[in-house]
Structure formats: C-alpha cells, structure tokens
N, C-alpha and C positions, 0 to 999 in steps of 0.2 A: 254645346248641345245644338244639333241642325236638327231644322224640323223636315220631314221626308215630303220631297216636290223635285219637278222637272228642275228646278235651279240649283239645288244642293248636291244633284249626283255627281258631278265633277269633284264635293269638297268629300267625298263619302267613301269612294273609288280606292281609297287609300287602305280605307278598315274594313271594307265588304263588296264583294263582287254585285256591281251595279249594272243596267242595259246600259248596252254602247250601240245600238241598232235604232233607226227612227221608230217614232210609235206618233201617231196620229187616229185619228177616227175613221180617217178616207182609207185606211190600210188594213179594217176589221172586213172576216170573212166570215168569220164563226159570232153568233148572238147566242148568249148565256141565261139561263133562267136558272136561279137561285143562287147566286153569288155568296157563299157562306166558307167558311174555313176549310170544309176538303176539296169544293172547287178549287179556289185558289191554292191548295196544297198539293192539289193533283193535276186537272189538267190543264190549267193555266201554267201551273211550274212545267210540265212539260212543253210548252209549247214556247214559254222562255227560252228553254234550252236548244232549241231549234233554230231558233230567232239571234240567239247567241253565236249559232255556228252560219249565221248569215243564211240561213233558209228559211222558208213558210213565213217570210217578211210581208204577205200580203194577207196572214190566217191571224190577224188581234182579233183579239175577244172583244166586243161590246157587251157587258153584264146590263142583263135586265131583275129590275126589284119589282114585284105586281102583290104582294102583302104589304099592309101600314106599318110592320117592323122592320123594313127594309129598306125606309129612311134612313135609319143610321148607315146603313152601308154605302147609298147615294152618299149622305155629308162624308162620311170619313174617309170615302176614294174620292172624291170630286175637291174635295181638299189638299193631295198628295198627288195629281194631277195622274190618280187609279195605279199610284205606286202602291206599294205597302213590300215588309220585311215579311218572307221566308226563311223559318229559324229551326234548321234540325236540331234534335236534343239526343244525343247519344248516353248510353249508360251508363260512362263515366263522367259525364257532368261535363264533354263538352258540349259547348255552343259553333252550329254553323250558320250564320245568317246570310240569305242573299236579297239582296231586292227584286222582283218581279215586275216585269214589264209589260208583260202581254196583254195586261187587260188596258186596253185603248181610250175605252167607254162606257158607259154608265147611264140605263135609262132607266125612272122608275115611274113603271105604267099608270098608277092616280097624279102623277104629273099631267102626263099629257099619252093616254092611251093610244091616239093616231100615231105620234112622234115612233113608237114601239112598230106598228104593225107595219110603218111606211118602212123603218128601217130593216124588219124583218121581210118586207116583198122586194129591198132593194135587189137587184140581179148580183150583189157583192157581195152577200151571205148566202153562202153555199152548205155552213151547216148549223143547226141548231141544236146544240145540247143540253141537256137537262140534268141538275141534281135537287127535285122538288121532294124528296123524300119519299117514301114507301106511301103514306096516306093523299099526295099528290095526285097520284094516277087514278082516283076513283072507282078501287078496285072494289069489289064489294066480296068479304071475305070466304064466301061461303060458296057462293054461283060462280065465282071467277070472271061474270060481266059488267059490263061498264055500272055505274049507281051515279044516275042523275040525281040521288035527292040533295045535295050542295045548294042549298039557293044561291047561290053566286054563279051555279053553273046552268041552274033554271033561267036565270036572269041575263045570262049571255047567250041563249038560248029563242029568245023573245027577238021576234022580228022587228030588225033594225038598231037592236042593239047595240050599246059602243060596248066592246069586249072589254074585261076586267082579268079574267083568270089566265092562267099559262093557254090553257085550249082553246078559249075564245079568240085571245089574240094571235096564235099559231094557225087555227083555222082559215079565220080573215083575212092572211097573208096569205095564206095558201092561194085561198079565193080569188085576190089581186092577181097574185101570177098567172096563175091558169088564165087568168081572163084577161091579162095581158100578156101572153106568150111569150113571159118566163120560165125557163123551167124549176120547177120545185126543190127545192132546198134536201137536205138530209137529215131528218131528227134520229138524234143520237143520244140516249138515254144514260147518266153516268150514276146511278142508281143501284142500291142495293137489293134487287128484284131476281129472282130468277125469269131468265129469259127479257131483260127488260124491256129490249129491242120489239120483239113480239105482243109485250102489255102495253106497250105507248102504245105501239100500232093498234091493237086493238080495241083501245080505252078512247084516244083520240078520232080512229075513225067511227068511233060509235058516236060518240056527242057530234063529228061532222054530218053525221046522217041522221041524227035526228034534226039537225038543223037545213038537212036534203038530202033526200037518198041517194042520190046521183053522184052529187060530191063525197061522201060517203065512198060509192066504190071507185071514185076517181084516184082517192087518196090511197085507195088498197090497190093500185096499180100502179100507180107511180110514184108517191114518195116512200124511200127505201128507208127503213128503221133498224141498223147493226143492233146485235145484242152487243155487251161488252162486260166484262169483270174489274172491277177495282177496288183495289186494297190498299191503305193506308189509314194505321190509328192518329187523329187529328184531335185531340180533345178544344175543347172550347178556350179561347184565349183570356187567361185571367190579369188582372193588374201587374200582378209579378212578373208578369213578361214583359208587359209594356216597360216596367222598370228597370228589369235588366237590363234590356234593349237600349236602352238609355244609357245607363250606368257604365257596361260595357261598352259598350260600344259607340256612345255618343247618340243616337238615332231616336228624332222624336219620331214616332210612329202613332195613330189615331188607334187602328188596329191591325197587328201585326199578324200571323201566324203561327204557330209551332207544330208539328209531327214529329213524329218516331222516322230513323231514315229511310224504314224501309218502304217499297213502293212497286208496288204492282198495274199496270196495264193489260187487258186479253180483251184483244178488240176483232170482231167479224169486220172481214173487208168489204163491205156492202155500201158504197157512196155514188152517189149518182152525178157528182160533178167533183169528183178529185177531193183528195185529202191530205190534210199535211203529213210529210214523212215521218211518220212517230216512230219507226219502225228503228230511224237511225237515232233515240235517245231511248232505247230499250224497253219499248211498248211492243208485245208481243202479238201481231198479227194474223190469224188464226180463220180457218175455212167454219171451225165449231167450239162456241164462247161456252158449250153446256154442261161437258165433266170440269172445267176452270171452274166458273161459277158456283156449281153445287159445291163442290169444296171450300168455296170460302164460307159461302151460304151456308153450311150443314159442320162447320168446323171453327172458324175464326167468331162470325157473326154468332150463332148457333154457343158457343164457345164464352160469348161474352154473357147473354143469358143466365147460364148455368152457374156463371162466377159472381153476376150481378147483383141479383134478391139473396141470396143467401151469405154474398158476403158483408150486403151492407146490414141485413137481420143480425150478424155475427159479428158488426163494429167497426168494421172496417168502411173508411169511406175514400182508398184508391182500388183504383185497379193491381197495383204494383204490390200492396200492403196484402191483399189477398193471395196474389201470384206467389208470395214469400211464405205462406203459409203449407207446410207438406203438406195436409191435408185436403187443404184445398188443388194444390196438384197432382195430390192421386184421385181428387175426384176428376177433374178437368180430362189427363189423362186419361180414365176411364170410359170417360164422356166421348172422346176422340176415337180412341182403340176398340172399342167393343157398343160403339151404337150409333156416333158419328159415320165414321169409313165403312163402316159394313154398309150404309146407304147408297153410296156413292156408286158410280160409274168407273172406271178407268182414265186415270186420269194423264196424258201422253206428258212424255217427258218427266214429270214429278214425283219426287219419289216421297210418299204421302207419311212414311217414319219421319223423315226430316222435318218434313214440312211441321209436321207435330210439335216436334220440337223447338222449331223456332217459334213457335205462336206461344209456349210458355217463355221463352225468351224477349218476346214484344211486348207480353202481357207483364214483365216482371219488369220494365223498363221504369227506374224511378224518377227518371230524368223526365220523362212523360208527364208524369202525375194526371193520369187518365180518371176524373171522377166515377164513380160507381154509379152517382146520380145519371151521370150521365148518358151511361149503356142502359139506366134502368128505363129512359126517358122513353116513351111512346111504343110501350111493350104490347099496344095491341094490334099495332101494323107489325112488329118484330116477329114475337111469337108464332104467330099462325104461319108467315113465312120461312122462320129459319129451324124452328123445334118439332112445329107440330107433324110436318112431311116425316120428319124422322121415328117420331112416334109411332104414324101407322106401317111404314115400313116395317119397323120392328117386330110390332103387332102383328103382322100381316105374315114374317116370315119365320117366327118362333124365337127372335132374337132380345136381350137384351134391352130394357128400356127403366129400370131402377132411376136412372139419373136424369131423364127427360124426366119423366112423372115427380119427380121429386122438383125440378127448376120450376114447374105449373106451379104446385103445391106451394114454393116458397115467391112465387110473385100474387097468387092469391093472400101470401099474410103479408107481403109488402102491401097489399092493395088495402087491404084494412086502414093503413094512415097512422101507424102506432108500433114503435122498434120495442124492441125487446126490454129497453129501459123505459119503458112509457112517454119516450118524446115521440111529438109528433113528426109524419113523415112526408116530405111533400111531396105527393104523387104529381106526375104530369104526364098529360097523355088524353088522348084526345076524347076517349069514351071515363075519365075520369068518374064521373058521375056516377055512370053505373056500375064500372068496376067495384068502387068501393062498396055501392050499394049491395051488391052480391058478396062481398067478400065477408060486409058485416051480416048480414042476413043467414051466412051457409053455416058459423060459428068454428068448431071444433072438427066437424066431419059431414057437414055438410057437403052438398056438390051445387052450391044454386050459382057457386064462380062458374064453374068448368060445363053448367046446365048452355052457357051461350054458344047455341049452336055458329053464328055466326065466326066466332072466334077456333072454336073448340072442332064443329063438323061433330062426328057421331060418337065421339071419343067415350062422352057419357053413357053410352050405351053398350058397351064393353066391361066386361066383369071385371077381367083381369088389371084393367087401368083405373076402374072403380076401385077396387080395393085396397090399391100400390097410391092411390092417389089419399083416400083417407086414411093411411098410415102415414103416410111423409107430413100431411095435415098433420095429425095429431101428436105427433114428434117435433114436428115444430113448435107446435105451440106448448107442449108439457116437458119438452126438454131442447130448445132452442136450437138455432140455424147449427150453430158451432159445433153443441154435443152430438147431432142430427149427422153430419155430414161426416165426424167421427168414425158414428157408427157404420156408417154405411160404405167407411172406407175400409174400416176393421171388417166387417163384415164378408166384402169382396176379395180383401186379401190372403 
C-alpha cells in the first residue's frame, strides 16, 4: 500500500498513469473556487491532459476553499501534496484510474483571507473559475437580480471589510489590479446555470457596485465572463472507493474521485489574457454556449429531477436501479421527446435522438452508483432553473407538460420528510424549512408548496397546471410514486 504524495509517483507509474510534467505553485494561472468532485473531474482533468502532452505547463490550478467545510479538502490535498486519483467507472465494471496533477495549490480563505486575494491580484492568474453551485451566485429566483440578503455578503460589503465570500474576495482583487495596473483576470463560470458567464457577470458586478458604482461599471467593461456548458455525472465519493482504490490497485488516497467516462466541454472564446488550448483535449470551443447549455439544462439536468423524487418515493435509492425500471424510461423518455426538446433551440452539430439516448445509457450506468439523494439534493436552486422554464414554455405554447407538473407534485411529497413506508427522509436544501413547512401545510391537494412564488413565478395561477398539479398530488399520495408513474405511462402510450 503507498499512500498518494509527490514521493510515491515514481513507485505508482507502474499500475496507473501518474504527472511526469513539473507542478509547483510558481507555475498556477488559473485560481479555483470550490474545489469539489466535478471540479476535479472536469476541469482540472482536463487541464492534466494538456499538461500531459507538455502544454499550458504555466495554467496549475491553485484551489481556493472560503466555506468551514472545505477544510477537509485543504487537509486531504495538502496531504497528497494536491494529488489525488481520477477513477472512471465503465458499465461493465471496469476501473480506470489516473492521478491528477494540475492542481498545484490550495488556499483556504478563513486561514488567511489576504493570502487568497493577494494570490488572486497576482499578474499570474489570468483566470478564475468557478464551480460554487447554482445558490452561490445570489440569484434571487424570482427578479433574476442580484439578492444581497446573505449576511456574509452584507458583511463583505461594510466598509473596510476583510472579504470572506467568493465575491468579496474576487472583488478586492479586482480592486488591487486596476489600481495597480494590472490587467483584470477572466471569471469563467463552470456551473450548471444557464447563461452562467452572464449571471457571474451580473450578480458580481452588482455586489461590486453596491460596494462603488464606478467599479461596478469598470467591471462591466473590462473583465470578460465566457458562458460555458459542462457535463459529467460525478456522484460524491463514498468509502468503497477509497477501498478499492486500494485493494486494486494499491493506492492510499484521502479522497479520490470517480465519474462516468463520459465528458462534455462547450466553452465561449471570450478571455482577455489567453487561455489554455483545451480545444486540443476535446473541449468544444464555440462563438454561442446557448442551444449547448439549454440542452443539458432542459434534458440531462432537467432529466435528473424527473427520475429523482419519484424514484426515491418508489424505493429505489440509485440512479441506475431507476434507469432499469421500463417504466421509469418510458417516462424519462417522454420527458425528453415531447416536453424537454420541444423547448429547445437548435442545437448545431447534435443530433438530439442520440443524444437522448445516451442520457438513458449514463443514467443506467451501475458502475456509477449515482445516489438519488443525491440529484434530490438542493432542489430549490434545481427546479426553478432546469423544470420550471420548461413548464411555461409548454404552457405558453399548447404543448405537453403531464410529466413536468407531475416531477413538482413528486418533490412536494418528497418535501414532506416521510417515503411511502413511513421512514423518514432527509431532505437537504437550502430553504428546507420551509419547504417542508408547505409541503405539510398543503396536505393531499393543497397548492400552499407550489403558492412560492419565488420558486414557482405565476405557475399557481394557471388553471390548467392547477389542476394536472393536484391530481399528480393526489395520486401520489393514495396510489404511490410507482403505481403513479405506471399510469401515466399506460396512459400516454
């Protein structure tokens, strides 16, 4: 057994493709905010792979942590001197591991918040990336503009401030260069947002201008923000990996990895000081990130929803264990064909049957073992972004919408906190609270879930989704997620 560090890659080289390229901190271009399992499974592995073929050896990632749970990621890279194991899981149960190099560095902002923003004005990051999650950006669901109420973002906000949050201390660097004439970095958004390039932009330059107008429109002229799309199912790394990883392969690792192989990039060419050639490890670089996006957004993402509350209501607690279910893929399928793609734009080059198709084939991946909790997880940044848009479209153009209004209805009785055998469920998600509070309050055919406008916008006020909404309720709960989703496949076919 070797435990994974700069001194064991030589003994490792033998059982798993390790860097053979320098990696130091003086050689990081790119600083990283939110360092979690599909950073590192996406664009850090890419940038390995670059680095591999002896190019963009001056673009390391320095990973910044600025939440208290992101200690662990400090100890567990700062330990493997920011190695860790990349472990594709194919569907027939093999394993491919490689070790990742690219992240150089590792800072985490309640250490030492200056250390962050000094690194971030150095003239050697040229770009900063983001994957802080959908509720990161301080979107406010409803208005679509920035939402100061964060008190950590009030508080970064107070004159003189030391910054805490990703914005604060993105700002403050900004601030430094301009006023030492550097020029401004690239924020590059690796987020499942539509348009995300355009919401940093406009969520960031909103909090910079409430902390001065001026900078404010400084930032809206000169620092350039790509949109981008990316795809890759990463479920959360559980002990059985670590163990295999082991077992197999000899390899202590702290925390490792795992994805499904497949792997998407659709990135706008918009950088203001160069960027690594991703173009040559199959990152698809594109003049408009907007019909890529909405497809994953409105099909994969969108996709997971629909399979998630109903399948874990229905017993199932993988991804995979659902996907195997016909049922459940004539409904998914349905979801895709006649209420997903009718939204969509044209999407160049793809041909959106196929594409269908392989998303039941990712999703059916058992090698994955992709929890259900875990798509179920922070359904109220999810929803409103990847279902609800689908929804009014629908509504809007006489189309199809049975299996949206039905995926509401079944995260409404998820939200209640109690599966179909009377265990309890552990909801997680940021407005917790009140979800549950409405979900118990609305009962059998209530609407006091779906009354949030913030969440919902005017959906409540619509007859036709009113009353497709308390029937999928009330089928839920007098004849279960399973017999429910039965019918309504019997029903359509």
């Amino acid at each position: 057994m070797r435990a994974l560090n700069a001194e064991t890659l030589a003994s490792l080289s033998d059982s798993v493709p390790v860097p053979t390229y320098p990696r130091s901190p003086e050689q990081t271009g790119i600083v990283h905010f939110g360092v979690g399992g599909f950073h590192r499974a996406h664009e850090a592995m890419y940038l390995d792979q670059l680095m591999s073929q002896g190019a963009a050896l001056d673009w390391g990632i320095c990973g910044v942590g600025v939440l208290p749970s992101d200690a662990a990621m400090r100890d567990a890279l700062q330990a493997q001197d920011h190695l860790y194991t990349l472990v594709l899981k194919y569907p027939d149960g093999r394993l491919e591991p490689r070790v990742i190099g690219s992240i150089m560095d590792y800072l985490f902002a309640p250490d030492d918040p200056e250390a962050v923003v000094e690194r971030l004005a150095d003239p050697r990051t040229r770009i900063v990336s983001l994957t802080v999650t959908e509720g990161g950006y301080h979107v406010h669901p409803v208005t679509g503009e920035f939402d100061d109420r964060d008190p950590r973002i009030q508080a970064d906000l107070a004159p003189g401030a030391t910054p805490t949050t990703t914005f604060g201390l993105i700002t403050e660097a900004l601030v430094r260069r301009r006023d030492r004439g550097v020029e401004p970095f690239t924020v590059m958004s690796c987020d499942n947002i539509q348009g995300n390039g355009h919401v940093a932009q406009q969520m960031l330059t909103a909090f910079a201008a409430k902390r001065d107008a001026e900078l404010g429109d400084w930032m809206t002229e000169n620092v350039p923000f790509p949109n981008s799309m990316v795809d890759r199912i990463t479920p959360v790394t559980a002990d059985s990996d670590k163990e295999t990883l082991a077992e197999r392969f000899e390899i202590e690792d702290r925390w490792p990895v795992v994805c499904e192989p497949f792997t998407q990039w659709v990135l706008e060419d918009h950088f203001t000081q160069g960027r690594p050639p991703l173009e040559q490890v199959g990152v698809q670089v594109v003049e408009d990130v907007t019909p890529y996006e909405l497809m994953k957004l409105r099909l994969l993402n969108a996709g997971h929803q629909v399979m998630c509350y109903l399948g874990y209501l229905a017993g199932y607690r993988y991804a995979h264990e659902a996907a195997a279910d016909p049922n459940f893929v004539e409904l998914l399928m349905g979801y895709w064909e006649r209420e997903g793609t009718p939204s969509l734009q044209a999407v160049p080059g793809v041909d959106l049957k196929e594409y269908r198709q392989t998303l039941i084939e990712r999703f059916a991946n058992p090698a994955v073992a992709d929890t259900l909790a875990r798509l179920c997880f922070g359904s109220s940044d999810r929803i409103p972004k990847f279902l609800v848009p689908v929804l009014h479209h629908q509504l809007a153009h006489g189309g199809e919408y049975r299996r949206s209004v039905l995926t509401i209805a079944a995260w409404a009785r998820y939200a209640e906190g109690v599966d179909e055998d009377g265990e309890p469920i552990d909801v997680q998600d940021q407005l917790r609270d009140t979800l549950m509070a409405n979900a118990a309050k609305q009962g059998v055919d209530g609407l006091d879930f779906v009354a949030n406008r913030d969440l919902f916008g005017d959906l409540v006020d619509d007859e036709r989704f009113v009353t497709e909404y308390r029937a999928a309720l009330r089928s839920l709960h007098e004849r279960g997620a399973a017999r429910t989703v039965a019918d309504l496949v019997g029903q359509s076919g």
